[in-house]
Structures are given as structure tokens and as C-alpha cells.
N, C-alpha and C positions, 0 to 999 in steps of 0.2 A: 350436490355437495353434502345434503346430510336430510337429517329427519328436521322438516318443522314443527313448533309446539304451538298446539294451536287454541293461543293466547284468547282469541276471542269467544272461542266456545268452552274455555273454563270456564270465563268470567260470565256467559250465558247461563253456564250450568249454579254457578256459585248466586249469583240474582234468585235464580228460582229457586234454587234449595231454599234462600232467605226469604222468600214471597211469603207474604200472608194468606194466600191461595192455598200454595200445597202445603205450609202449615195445618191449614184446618183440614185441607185431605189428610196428614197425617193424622189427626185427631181422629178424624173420623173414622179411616179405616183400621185405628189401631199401629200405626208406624212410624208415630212420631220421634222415639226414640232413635228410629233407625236411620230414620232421615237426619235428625241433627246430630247422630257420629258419624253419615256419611259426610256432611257438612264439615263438620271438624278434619275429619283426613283428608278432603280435597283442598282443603284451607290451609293445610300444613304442607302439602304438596303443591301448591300453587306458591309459595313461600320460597322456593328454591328453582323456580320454573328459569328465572333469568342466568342462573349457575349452571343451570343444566344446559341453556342455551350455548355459555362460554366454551364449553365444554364438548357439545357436540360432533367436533372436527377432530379433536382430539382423541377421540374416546368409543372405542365400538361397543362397551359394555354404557355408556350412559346413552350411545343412539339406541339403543338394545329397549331401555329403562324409558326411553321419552316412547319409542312406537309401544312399549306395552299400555304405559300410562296413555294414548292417545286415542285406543281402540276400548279400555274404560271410559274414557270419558265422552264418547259418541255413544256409547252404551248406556250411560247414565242419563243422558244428554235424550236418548228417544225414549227413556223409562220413563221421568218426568213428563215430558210431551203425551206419555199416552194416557198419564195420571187426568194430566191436563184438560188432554181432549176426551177422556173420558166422560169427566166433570159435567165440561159442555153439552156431551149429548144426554146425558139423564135431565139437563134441565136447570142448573144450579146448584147451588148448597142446600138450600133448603128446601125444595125439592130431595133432594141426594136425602137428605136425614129421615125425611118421611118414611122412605123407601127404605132405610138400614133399617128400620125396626119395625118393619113390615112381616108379616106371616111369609109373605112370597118375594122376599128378600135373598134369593139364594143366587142369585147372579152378584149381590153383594159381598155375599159371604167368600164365593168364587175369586172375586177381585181383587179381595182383600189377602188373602190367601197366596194368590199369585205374583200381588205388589211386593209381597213380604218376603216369598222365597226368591225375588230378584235382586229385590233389598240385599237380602244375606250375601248373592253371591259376587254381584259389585262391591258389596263393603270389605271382603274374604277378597277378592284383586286387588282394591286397591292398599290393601292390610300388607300384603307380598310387596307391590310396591313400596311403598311407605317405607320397609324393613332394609331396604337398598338404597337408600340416599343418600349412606354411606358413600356411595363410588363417588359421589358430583364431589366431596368434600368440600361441603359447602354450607355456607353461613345465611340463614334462613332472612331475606325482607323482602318485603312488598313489590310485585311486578305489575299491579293493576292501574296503572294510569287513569285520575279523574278526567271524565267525559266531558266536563267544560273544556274551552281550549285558552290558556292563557295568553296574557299580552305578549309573551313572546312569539307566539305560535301565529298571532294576529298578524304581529309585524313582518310575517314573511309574507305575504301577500302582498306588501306595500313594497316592493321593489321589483324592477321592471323584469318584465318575463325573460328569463335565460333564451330561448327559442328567436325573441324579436332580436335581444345582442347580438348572439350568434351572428341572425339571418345577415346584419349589415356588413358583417365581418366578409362576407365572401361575393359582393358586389363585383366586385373585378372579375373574378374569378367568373361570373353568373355571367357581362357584360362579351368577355370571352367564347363562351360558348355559346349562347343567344346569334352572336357574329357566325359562328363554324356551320351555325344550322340554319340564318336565314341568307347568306352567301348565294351569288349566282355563280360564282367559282365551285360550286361542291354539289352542282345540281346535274349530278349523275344518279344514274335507275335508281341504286339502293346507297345510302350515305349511313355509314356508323359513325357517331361519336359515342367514344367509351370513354365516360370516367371512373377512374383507376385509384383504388390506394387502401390502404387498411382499413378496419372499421372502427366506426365511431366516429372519423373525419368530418361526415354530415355529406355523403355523397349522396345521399338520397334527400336531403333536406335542400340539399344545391340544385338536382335535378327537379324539385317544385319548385322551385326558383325561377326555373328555365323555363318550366312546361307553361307558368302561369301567366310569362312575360308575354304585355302586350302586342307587340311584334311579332315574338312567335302566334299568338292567338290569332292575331292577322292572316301572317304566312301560310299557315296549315291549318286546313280541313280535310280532314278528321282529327280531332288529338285521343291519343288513346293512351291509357297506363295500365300495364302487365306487372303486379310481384310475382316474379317467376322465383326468389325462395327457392329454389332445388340444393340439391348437395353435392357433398364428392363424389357419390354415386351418377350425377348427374339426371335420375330420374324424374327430374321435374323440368327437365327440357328436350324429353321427346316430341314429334310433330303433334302426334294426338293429341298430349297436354298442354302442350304451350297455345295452339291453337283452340280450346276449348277455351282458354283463359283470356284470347283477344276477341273472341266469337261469345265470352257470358253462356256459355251450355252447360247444363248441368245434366243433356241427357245423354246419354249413349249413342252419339252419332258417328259414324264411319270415318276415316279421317277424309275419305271426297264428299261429302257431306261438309266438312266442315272448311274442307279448300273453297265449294260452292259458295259458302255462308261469307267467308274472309272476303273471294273477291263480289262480292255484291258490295259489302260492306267499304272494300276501298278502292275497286277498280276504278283507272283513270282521277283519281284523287291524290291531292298532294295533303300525303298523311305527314302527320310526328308520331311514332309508337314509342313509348317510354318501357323497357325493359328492367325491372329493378331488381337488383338483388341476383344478381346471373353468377354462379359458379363454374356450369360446365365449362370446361379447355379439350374438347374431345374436338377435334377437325372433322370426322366423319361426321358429328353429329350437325355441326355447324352447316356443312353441305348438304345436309339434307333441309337444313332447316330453314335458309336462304330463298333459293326458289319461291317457297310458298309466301314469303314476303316483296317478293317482289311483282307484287300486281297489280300499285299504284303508279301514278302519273312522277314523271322524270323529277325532280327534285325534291321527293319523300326524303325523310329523315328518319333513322333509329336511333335513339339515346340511350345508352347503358349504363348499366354501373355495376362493377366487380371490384373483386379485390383481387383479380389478378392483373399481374401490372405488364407482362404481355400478352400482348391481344393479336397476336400475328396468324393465331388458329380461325379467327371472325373470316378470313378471307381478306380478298380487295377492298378499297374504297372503304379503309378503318381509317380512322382519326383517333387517338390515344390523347387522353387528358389526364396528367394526371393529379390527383388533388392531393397540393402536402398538408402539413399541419402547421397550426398557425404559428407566426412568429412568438416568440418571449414579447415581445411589447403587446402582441396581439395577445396574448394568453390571458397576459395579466389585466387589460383592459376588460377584456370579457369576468373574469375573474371576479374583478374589484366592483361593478355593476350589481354583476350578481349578489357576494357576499356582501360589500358595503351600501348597497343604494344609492354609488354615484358621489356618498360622503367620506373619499375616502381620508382628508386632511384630520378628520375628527378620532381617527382608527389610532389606537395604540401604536407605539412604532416599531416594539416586540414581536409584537402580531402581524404585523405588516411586514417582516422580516422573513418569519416563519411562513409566512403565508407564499410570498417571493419563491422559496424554496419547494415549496409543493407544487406551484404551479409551475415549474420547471422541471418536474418530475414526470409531469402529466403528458412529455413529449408534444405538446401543440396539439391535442385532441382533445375537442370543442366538449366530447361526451363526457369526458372523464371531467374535465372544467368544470362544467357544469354539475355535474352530479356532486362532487367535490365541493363547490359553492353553496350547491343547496343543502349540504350537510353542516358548513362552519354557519352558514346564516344565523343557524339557531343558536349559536357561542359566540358572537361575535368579540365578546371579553374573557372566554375562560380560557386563557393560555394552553393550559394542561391538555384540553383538548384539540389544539390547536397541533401542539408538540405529538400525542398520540397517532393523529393523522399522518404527521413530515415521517414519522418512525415505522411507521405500517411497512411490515415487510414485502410485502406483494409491489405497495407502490414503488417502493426503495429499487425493485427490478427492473421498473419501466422501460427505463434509458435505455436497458440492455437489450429491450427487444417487447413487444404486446401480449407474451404469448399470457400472463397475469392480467389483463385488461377484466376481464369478469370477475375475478377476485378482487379487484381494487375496487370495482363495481358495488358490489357485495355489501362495503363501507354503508353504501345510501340504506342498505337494508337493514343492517345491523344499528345504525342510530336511528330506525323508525320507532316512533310510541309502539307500544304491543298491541295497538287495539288496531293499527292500520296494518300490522304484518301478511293477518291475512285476509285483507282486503285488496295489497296489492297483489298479492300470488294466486287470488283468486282469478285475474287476468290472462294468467297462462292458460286458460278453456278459451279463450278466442287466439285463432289463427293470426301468424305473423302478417303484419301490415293491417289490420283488422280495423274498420273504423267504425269504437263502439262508442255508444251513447253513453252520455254520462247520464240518465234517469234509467235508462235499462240497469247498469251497473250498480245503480244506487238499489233498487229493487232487489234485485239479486245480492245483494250484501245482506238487506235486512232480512229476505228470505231466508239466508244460511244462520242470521242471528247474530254476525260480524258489529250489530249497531243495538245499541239500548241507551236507554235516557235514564236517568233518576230523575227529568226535571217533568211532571205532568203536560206543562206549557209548552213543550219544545215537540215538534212532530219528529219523525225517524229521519225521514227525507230531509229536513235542513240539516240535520245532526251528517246523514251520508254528503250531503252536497261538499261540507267544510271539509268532510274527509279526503274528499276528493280533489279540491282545489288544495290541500295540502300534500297530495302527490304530485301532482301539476308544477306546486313550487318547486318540488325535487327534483324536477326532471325526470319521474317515474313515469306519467303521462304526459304527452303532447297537444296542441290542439291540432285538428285540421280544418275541422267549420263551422261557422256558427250562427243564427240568424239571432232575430228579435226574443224568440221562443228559450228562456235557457234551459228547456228540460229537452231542445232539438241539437245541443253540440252534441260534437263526435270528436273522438280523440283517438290518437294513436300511440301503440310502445313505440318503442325504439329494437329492432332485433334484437340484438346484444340484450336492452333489459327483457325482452321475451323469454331471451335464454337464459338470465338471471333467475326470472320466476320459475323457469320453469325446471330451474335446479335447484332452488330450493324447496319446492313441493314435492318435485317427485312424483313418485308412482302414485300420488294419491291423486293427481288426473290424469284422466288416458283420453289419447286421440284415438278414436274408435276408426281403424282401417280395415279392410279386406284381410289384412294378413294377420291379423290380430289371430293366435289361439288360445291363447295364454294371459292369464287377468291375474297381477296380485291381489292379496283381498285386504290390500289397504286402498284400494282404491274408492274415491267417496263423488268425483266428480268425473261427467263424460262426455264429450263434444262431437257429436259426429261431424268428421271433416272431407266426407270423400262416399259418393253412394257405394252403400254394399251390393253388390252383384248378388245373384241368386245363385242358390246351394249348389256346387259343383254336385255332378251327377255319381261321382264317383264316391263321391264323401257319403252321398245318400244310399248308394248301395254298400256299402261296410257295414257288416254285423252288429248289430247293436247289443253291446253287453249288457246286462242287466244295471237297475240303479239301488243301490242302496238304501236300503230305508234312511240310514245318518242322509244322503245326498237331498233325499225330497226332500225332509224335514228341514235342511240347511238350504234349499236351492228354492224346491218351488210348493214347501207346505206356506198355506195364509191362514192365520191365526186370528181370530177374533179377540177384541180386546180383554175376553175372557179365559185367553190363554190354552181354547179346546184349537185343537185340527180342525177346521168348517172343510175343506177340501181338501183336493191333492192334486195336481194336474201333471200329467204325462209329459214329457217334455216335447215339443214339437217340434217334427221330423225335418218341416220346409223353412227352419229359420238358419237365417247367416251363421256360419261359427263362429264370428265375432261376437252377435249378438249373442248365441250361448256361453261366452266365455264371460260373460258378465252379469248372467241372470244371476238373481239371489245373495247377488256381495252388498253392501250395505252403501247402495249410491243412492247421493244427497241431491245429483245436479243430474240433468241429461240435457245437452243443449243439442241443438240443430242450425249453429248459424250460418251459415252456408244454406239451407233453406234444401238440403236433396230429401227426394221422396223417401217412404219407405210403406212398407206393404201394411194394409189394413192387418190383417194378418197375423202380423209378426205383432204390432202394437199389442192386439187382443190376446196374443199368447205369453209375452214377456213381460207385460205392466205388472201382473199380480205380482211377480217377484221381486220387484222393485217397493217396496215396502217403507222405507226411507226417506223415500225420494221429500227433497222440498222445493228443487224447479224440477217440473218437467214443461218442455217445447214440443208442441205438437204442431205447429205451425206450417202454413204454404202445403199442406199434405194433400188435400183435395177431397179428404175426408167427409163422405156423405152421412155417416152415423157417427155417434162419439161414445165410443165403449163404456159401459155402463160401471164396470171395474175403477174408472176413476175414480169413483165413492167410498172406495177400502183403503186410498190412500190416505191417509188421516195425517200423515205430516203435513201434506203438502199446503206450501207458503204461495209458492207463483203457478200461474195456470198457463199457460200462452195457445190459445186453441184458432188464433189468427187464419183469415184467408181460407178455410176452409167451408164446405158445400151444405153442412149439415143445415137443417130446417128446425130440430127442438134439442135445446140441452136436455137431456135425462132427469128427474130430481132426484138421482141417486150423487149429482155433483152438489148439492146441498146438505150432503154429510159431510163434507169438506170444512170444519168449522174452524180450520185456524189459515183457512186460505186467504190473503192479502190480496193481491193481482191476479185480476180474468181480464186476461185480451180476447176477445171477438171481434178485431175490425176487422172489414173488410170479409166478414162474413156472410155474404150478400143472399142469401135464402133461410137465414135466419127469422123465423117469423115472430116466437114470445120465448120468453126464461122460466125457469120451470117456476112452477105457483107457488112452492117455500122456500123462493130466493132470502126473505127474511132473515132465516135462518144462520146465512154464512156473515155472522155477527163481526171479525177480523176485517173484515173485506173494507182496502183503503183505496183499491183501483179498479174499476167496472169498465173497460176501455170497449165501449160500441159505437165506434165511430163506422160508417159507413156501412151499416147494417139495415142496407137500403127498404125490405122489408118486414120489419120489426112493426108489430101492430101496436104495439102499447105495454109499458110499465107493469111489473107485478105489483099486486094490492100487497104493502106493506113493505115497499122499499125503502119509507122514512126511517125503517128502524137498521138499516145502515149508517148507524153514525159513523162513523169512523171514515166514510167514503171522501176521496179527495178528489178525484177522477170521475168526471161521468161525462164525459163528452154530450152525447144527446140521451134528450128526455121526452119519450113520445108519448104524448097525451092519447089515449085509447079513446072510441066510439063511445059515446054513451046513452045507453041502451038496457035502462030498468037495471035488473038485480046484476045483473054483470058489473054496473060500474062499483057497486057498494063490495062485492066477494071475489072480483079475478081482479079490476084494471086498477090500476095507479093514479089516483087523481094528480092535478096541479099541486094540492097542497103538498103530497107529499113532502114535496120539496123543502117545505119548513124547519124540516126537522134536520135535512143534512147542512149542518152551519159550517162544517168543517171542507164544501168544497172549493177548489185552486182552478185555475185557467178556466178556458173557456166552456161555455155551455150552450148546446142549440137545444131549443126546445121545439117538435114539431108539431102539427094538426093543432096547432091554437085554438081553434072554431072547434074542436070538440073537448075544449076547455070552462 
């Protein structure tokens, strides 16, 4: 739809320019003037940030004006940060002063020199900027939303989850089909029920309805659930892939191979396999795809769901459901739940008029209700906004037909606070149907910088939790489960909002595929969703042109925080061209959820380029060493080095000093952490759960305050001078008052 502006890394950048930190770095290194007229222009340009918002759709010359001012402000944004981390690694301020006025102070002098001509040339962009505010024609106030959340914000919490209303609404409907699939009438080889009908209806929220009914849980053993997700192209419902996706393989198996695996898996079993999300209508493809399900015991079931509404291409023995949209009596019920809390005698009558009218706009689709709902909640008495809403031209189309259903969507995006903008579109890096954690998430917010406190007393993580249950009220996120643990739910989008976010970010995240050649270099976040094959042979024998000096210098020179060349690295011949289409662009994220391999390799030759990074996933890799190059990352916030083979971290990963979260569980030949773990001073998650051979604690882990997380605490041997200069006593523990959940502590007796 357009450029995002991204509201929360001003407000990150505008904090620290204001910090009493980089203050005295400005004193110090001679820059303070430049820092606080950089200060003042992003301050006057953050003043018009919500016009330029309005404006966006309208206007090629102010999307123009917001991507220049975007790619300033992540510029400014890792200026700061290295001022920052700079700081930290000489030792402090005063430390740092010692050393200015030192004889062999000439790395200072260097620093200083180098901060100043970056200074000039961010304050000389954002000058240009500045100069064009003209186009928004617009009247300069405040887009910064205070971080407290008020009683009204409180008060969406306090009414009953859109999700539970909904679910009661389509009981008949659920009773229905439950009957179609545990029937002795319909216990022929292979049995399809399709349900049918546009999206947003809750065909897939029906179909867990079905799958989780008791009855059925009865009836069928095995139950299975597939988001087969493909498209017009239908490339997500070949035999390979659809069978990879009921078989969990993520290796490169044969498709007999994976026929082998399916009938182990169901032969002679009376399965249910749940299909979601099915596009294809190609008949060839369907015959071919049939057969291989059919290798269970005579009354299996298949459950579908499409939006196409016929299904006569499925073959014999289809069953077609199709699901309409609710009544007007049902709409409004759901509706009035949602927005009034059940009180709705106490509502304006105005409002309840208006309100009438919208939700008969909505066409009987529960999503739009809902989203709709969770947007008036917060106005329950401001008319004006109420009337804004009925008038929305996108919605005003409905009736005439869906094809504006994302646009009307768009509503929930447009009245979020700025600070949760992008925090929801940070969502679109996990795949559709994806069921992610809400503590994963929360991490990953504060890693990108999405969350700051002005209050000392308030941790980040409670500050992300509210954030998140105030998407949850939107109907932006879903739940799907949850135990006692609340940092173990897991939630999901909804497609439709997937496709929301993931129109309004844009290119600034990419699904990293095989076919990928081509990276814009807005791109800031990366997901790999699909293992990269290795270098076609052919790609590897083509001529290699020469590289440019501009190219290394832009791609794969790594700068010392001194600003000299320290190396150059040749670009490497055996990696993906995917992965080369993305070396050296200024990525903030790399995730791996999907968990596919990738070559030691390729890691050791691309990390250095990534220079920016503030998550990187290294996880499930099988990684027996851990490249030593992690240590020049200096942004980085979250580590995730999960599940892998290594035996010693490096202590080049304790140059890491503004790293938050180190995952290592399940790092099962891990034996110690390197001896200046002290050091990574940020660090609020040490996740060494299941680190079966971990010998003991580094000496001087107490001075991790900040730590919130430390699953287990192994008391080391003790054994003379070793216990007083390597191991980590019991007491350690004294000192970290700041940790949450649980904590094992082991070898007690060598306590």
C-alpha cells in the first residue's frame, strides 16, 4: 500500500539523542553542538511524521520524502549505537577521559574525527529533508504517544475476547460438519469435506472447531493439520510440497521417499487431515494428488477449506460446505460484545445507530466485525469518530462485493498508537499460519528498539507484554494455546491481517527464497522460509566480472569502530544467489523460523556483511564451531545459537556488549562460557536450559544484573584456586535480584 514511517525508531533515535549518555559523549568528543541541531531537525521533522502519514496513499512525492527520511534515520539510528557501544568497550566515561588526554590517545582523536564527519553528513540529509515539508502541507504536532497506557486503553482488556464471541456464533455450523465426518454413511476410502466461501468468514477458525471436537478426537487416529497457503499459481500444492508438509521434512527427500514416510505414517489408520487454506482448482493436479492420500483405513476424512466455492475439480466423494456470513442479528451481537461489553442499554442511541449501520456494511464477516469493534472500543462516546468510520469509503463498497476487505482492514492499522505500528508489521517475518510466541515476540520488539520506558521501575518485557495484549484486543493477533507459563502462548494472524502487514511494510522484509536475485536496499528484516539449494553449476561457471572498489566498500568492507578498512573479503564463489543478493544491505533481522539448515560456510562468509544486524537465528543448525566473527557484530540485541553441537562459545562473543538474549538450550555438548562472560553488561536472557554438559558458572556472573532469565545455575567443582578465578560460586546468585521464572540449580554438594 505505501512506505511505513517508522514511528518507533524516531522515537528510539530522539531518547538517545536526549540521554545524558551521549550528551557527555558529545562533550567529550567535541560534538555536542552537532548532536543537539541534529536533535532539533529530527524533532521538527518528527512534528509532521502523522501528515505525512495521511498523506502517503495520496502522494508519490511525500512516499518519496518519508523512504528518504527512513533510511536517515536507521543511519542515525546505528551512528548513535556505535557512539554507544563504543563507550562501553573503552570502559566507561571516566575511563574514556583518562584516555582523551592521554599522549597515546590517537584512537580518540580518530573517533572523534570520524563521529563528527558523520555528524555533518546526516545533519546535511536530514537539512534536504527538512527543506521539503512543503509537499505534506502540513501543520506541525506531536506524534509521540506517552508510554503509560491510559484507563482507556486499560479498559479494552475488560471485555470478552472477540475470538470466544465469534467461536459460539458458528456451533450449528461446527455441529454440522463434526456429523459429515463422523457418519457411517460417508465411510468410503477417501471422504472430502470442503468448506467454501470468501475470506475472513472464519473458515479456518470453524475448521479448529471441528478438528478439536471431541468426537472427532474419538473417531480419528491420526489427526493432522496442513496450511497448504499456495496461490494462483498453485505452487504450493504439488505432491512434493504438500507431502513434505504432512510428513514435517525439511530435507530433501524424493517424492518415494516421502510416499514411504506418509504411508508408515497412516497406513490402515482411520486419519482426519485438515487442509487449510487450498487455492489450487487445477484437476490434473488434484489427480495426482489423491492417490497418495489415499493409504488409510476406509473411513478417513479430509477437511478443506478454500474460497473457491466449486469444488467439482477435488474429484468423487466431495462434500461442499459452504460457510455464509452471519446474520444482521448475528453481526450486531458479535458487535455489541465486542465494542460495548455486553452493556449495551448504557450506549448512546446515536452511536448505537451509527454503529447499526456499519455493521451492516460489514456484509456478515466476523473479521471485519471484529477488527471494526476493536477500533470503536476505544471511542465508545466520540461520535465523530464513530461517523468517520460509517463514511470510510472502502467500507461504503462492501456490499457491492470484498474485493476492499484489506482496505477496510487497514482501519485497525491506521487508529493504532504509533508506538505499536511497528510492532505489529514486524509480524509479517513469520509465515502465514505461524504459531509464535508471545516472549519470542516481545524480545524481538525490544531488540529492534520498538519499546523504551521513561519509568526506571517498569522492565521492557511488561512494558512489550501490554503491547501485545493490546493487539490481541484488536483482533491483530489470535490466541491458539496456552498453558500455566505465560511467556509459553502462542498466537496466530489471521491471513488476510498477514497480508495487511505485509502491505504495509513492504520491501523492508523479504522472504528469503531460492528465486530471490534481486534485494531492494530498503530491505532491514529477513526470514528464511524455504532451504536454499546449493549453487546451480551453471551460475558457478559464468565469468566473474570484476567488483568494484565502491561494491566492496558498500558490500563486504568491515570497518572498525575507527572508521579504517581492517579487511576486505572476496565475495564467495559457493554461496546461494539469494544469499548474495542480500549481503552488505543494512539488515536489522535474519530469522530462521522454519528451523532449515544452512551451510557452515556460507554463515562464515556472509555474517561479516551484515553489520547491522540486531536479531540474528542461528539455531537447529548442528553447528559444531560458532564463528568467531560474531564479536564484530556490535549491534546485536538477540543471539539465538539454540540446538546446536558446539562444545566452547568463543570470547570474541563478549564483545557483544549491547546483546540482550543468548539462547543455548538444548545445546547438549556445551561444556563452559567463555571466562569474560561478565562483560556482556545488557544481557537480560541467558536461556541454558538443557545444557546437559555445562560444568559450572563463570566467575563473575553476579555482575549481570540485568539478567531476568537463567534457567539453570551449575555450581562448578571445587577445587583450590580454580574455585576463587574460573567458577561461579552459589553466591553469585546475590547479586542477580532482578531474576523471573523458574531456576534449577545443579551439583548442590559442590556448593
Amino acid at each position: 500500500m505505501a512506505e511505513q514511517i517508522p514511528f518507533s525508531v524516531v522515537e528510539n533515535v530522539l531518547s538517545s539523542l536526549g540521554s545524558s549518555i551521549v550528551q557527555k559523549l558529545g562533550s567529550m568528543y567535541g560534538v555536542r553542538n552537532e548532536l543537539e541541531k541534529l536533535e532539533e531537525t529530527l524533532g521538527t521533522l518528527n512534528a509532521v511524521l502523522l501528515d505525512a502519514e495521511d498523506q502517503l496513499e495520496k502522494s508519490h512525492a511525500v512516499k518519496d520524502w518519508v523512504k528518504r527520511l527512513k533510511r536517515v534515520v536507521y543511519i542515525v539510528d546505528d551512528l548513535l549505537d556505535d557512539s554507544a557501544t563504543y563507550r562501553l568497550r573503552r570502559g566507561g566515561p571516566a575511563r574514556q577521559v583518562s584516555h582523551f588526554f592521554s599522549c597515546s590517545s590517537s584512537n580518540q582523536v580518530a573517533f572523534r574525527f570520524q563521529m563528527s564527519g558523520r555528524l555533518k553528513d546526516v545533519k546535511e540529509a536530514l537539512d534536504d529533508i527538512k527543506k521539503d515539508i512543503f509537499l505534506l502541507s502540513a501543520i506541525p504536532h506531536n506524534t509521540i504517544h506517552p508510554r503509560g497506557y491510559s484507563n482507556t486503553m486499560r479498559e479494552t482488556h475488560s471485555s470478552p475476547s472477540p475470538s470466544t464471541s465469534s467461536l459460539r456464533l458458528r456451533n450449528a455450523e461446527k455441529e454440522e460438519i463434526v456429523n459429515l465426518l463422523v457418519s457411517p454413511d460417508n465411510d468410503q476410502d477417501v471422504f472430502f469435506v470442503v468448506i467454501c466461501g470468501i475470506r475472513g468468514l472464519g473458515k479456518t477458525t470453524l475448521s479448529q472447531l471441528v478438528f478439536n471436537d471431541e468426537k472427532v478426537t474419538k473417531h480419528f487416529e491420526p489427526k493432522l493439520w496442513v496450511c497448504v497457503s499456495d496461490d494462483d499459481s498453485g505452487e504450493g500444492f504439488g505432491a512434493n510440497v504438500l507431502l513434505k508438509k504432512i510428513t514435517k521434512s525439511i530435507n530433501d527427500a524424493s517424492l518415494d521417499d516421502l510416499k514411504k514416510t506418509l504411508d508408515k505414517k497412516l497406513s490402515q489408520k482411520k486419519y482426519l487431515l485438515v487442509l487449510d487454506d487450498v487455492w489450487n482448482k487445477r484437476r490434473e493436479d488434484w489427480e495426482k494428488v489423491r492417490p497418495l492420500l489415499e493409504v488409510g483405513a476406509k473411513g478417513s476424512k479430509i477437511l478443506v477449506t478454500t474460497r473457491n466455492t466449486e469444488v467439482s475439480f477435488m474429484g468423487n466423494n466431495t462434500r461442499p460446505f459452504e460457510l455464509k456470513g452471519l446474520s444482521e442479528k448475528e453481526s450486531w451481537n458479535l458487535f455489541s460484545k465486542i465494542t460495548f461489553g455486553g452493556e449495551e442499554n448504557s450506549v448512546n442511541e446515536e452511536i448505537k445507530e451509527v454503529g447499526k449501520k456499519i455493521v451492516k456494511m460489514c456484509n456478515g464477516v466476523p473479521l471485519i466485525i471484529n477488527t471494526l469493534g476493536g477500533i470503536l472500543m476505544q471511542f465508545k462516546s466520540d461520535l465523530s469518530k464513530w461517523e468517520s468510520i460509517r463514511d470510510n469509503k472502502n467500507l461504503l463498497s462492501l456490499p457491492h462485493g470484498n474485493d476492499n476487505v484489506l482496505r477496510v482492514l487497514k482501519l485497525s492499522y491506521d487508529n493504532l498508537p504509533t508506538h505499536l505500528k511497528q510492532c505489529f508489521t514486524y509480524c509479517a517475518l513469520f509465515p502465514q499460519d505461524y504459531e509464535i510466541k508471545k516472549q519470542l515476540l516481545v524480545r524481538l520488539w525490544i531488540a529492534q528498539g520498538y519499546i523504551q520506558s521513561s519509568n526506571r521501575d517498569e522492565q521492557l518485557e511488561d512494558i512489550g507484554d501490554r503491547y501485545f495484549k493490546e493487539l490481541v484486543s484488536r483482533s491483530l493477533l489470535k490466541k491458539v494455546e496456552e498453558d500455566n507459563f505465560n511467556d509459553r502462548l502462542t498466537y496466530k494472524m489471521h491471513d488476510l491481517i498477514h497480508d495487511l502487514a505485509q502491505s504495509i511494510i513492504g520491501c523492508e522484509v523479504l522472504v528469503l527464497r531460492n528465486d530471490i536475485s534481486h534485494v531492494s536496499r530498503e530491505v532491514r528484516h529477513v526470514s528464511l522460509l524455504e532451504r536454499l539449494n546449493p549453487v546451480i553449476k551453471d551460475e558457478m561457471e559464468k565469468p566473474k566480472r570484476s567488483v568494484t572498489l565502491l561494491e566492496k566498500l558498500n558490500i563486504l568492507a568491515i570497518k572498525t569502530t575507527m572508521g579504517k578498512l581492517k579487511r576486505s573479503i572476496s565475495l564467495p564463489e559457493e554461496v546461494n544467489p539469494a544469499i548474495k543478493a542480500i549481503m552488505g544491505k543494512s539488515i536489522r533481522t535474519f530469522l530462521n523460523p522454519c528451523k532449515y539448515p544452512i551451510e557452515a560456510s556460507t554463515i562464515k562468509s556472509v555474517l561479516p556483511s551484515f553489520m547491522c544486524l540486531r536479531v540474528l537465528c542461528l539455531n537447529d543448525l548442528y553447528m559444531e564451531k560458532v564463528p568467531k566473527c560474531l564479536g564484530k557484530l556490535s549491534h546485536l540485541r538477540y543471539l539465538d545459537l539454540s540446538n546446536n553441537r558446539f562444545k566452547i562459545l568463543p570470547n570474541s562473543i563478549t564483545k557483544l556488549k549491547n546483546l540482550q538474549t543468548l539462547k543455548l538450550a538444548r545445546c547438549w555438548y556445551l561444556k563452559k562460557f567463555p571466562k569474560n562472560m561478565r562483560e556482556l553488561i545488557n544481557l537480560r536472557h541467558l536461556e541454558d536450559d538443557e545444557c546437559n554438559k555445562l560444568t559450572h558458572m563463570p566467575h563473575g556472573i553476579r555482575k549481570l544484573t540485568l539478567l531476568q532469565s537463567l534457567p539453570v545455575f551449575v555450581i562448578g567443582n571445587d577445587i583450590g584456586w580454580l574455585r576463587n578465578h574460573k567458577v561461579g560460586s552459589l553466591s553469585e546468585l546475590e547479586s542477580l535480584d532482578q531474576l523471573r521464572g523458574s531456576l534449577c540449580i545443579r551439583n548442590l554438594q559442590n556448593g
